[in-house]
C-alpha positions in Angstrom: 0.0 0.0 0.0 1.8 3.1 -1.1 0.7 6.6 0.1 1.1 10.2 -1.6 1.7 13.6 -1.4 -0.4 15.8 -3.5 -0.6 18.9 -4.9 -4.1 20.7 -5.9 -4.2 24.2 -7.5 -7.7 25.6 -7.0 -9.3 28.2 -8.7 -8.5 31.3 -7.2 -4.7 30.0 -8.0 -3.8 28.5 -3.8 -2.3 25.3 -3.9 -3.6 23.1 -1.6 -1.6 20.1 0.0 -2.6 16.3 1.4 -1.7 13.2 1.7 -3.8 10.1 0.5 -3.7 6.6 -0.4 -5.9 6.6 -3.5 -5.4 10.1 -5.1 -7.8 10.0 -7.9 -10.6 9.2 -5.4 -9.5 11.8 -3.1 -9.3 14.5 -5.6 -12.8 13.2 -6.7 -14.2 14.3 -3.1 -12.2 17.4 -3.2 -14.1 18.1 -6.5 -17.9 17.0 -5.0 -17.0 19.4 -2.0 -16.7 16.2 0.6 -13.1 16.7 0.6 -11.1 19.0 2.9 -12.7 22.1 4.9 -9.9 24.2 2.2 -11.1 22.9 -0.9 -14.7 23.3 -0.3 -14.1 27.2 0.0 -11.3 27.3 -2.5 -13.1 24.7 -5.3 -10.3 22.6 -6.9 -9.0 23.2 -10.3 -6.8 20.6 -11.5 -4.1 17.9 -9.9 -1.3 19.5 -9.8 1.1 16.6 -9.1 1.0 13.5 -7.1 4.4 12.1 -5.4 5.0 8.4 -4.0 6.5 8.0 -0.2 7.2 5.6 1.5 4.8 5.7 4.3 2.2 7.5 6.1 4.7 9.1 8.5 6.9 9.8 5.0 3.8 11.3 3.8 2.6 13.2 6.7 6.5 14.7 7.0 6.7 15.7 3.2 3.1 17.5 3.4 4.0 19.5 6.4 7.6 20.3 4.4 5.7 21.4 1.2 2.9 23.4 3.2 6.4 25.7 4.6 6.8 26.5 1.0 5.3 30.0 -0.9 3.4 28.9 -3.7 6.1 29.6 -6.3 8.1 27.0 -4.6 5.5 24.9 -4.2 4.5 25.3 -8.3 8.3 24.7 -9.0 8.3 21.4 -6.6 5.2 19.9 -8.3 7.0 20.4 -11.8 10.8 19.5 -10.6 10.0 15.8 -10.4 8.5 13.2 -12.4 4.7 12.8 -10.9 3.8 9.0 -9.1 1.3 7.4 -11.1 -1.8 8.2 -8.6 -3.8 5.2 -8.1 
């Protein structure tokens, strides 16, 4: 079972940051509005990238690393590295 960091850009151009196990389903709640408290007032535009770890403590480290980041850096990290396949 592999977990995920993620990166969301929503429509008024935030960038929103989780963790999950299945990505595509996540972002799929984040779109119906069932997903975080964030992305129900800032809607969800597109997936920006999705990035295998090895855990849920991995995951859990990397998104409170990323979350530090402005979003410039946070649009750069999303585009420096190949995207996992989300599940």
């Amino acid at each position: 079972m592999s977990w995920y960091v993620y990166l969301i850009e929503c429509r008024d151009g935030s960038i929103y940051t989780g963790i999950a196990i299945d990505v595509a389903a996540r972002y799929a709640a984040h779109v119906a509005g069932k997903g975080a408290r964030y992305t129900r007032s800032h809607p969800p535009q597109r997936l920006l990238a999705a990035f295998a770890v090895a855990d849920k403590s991995a995951a859990l480290r990397e998104e409170l690393r990323i979350k530090r980041l402005t979003p410039v850096q946070k649009r750069a990290y999303a585009h420096s590295a190949e995207p996992a396949a989300a599940s």
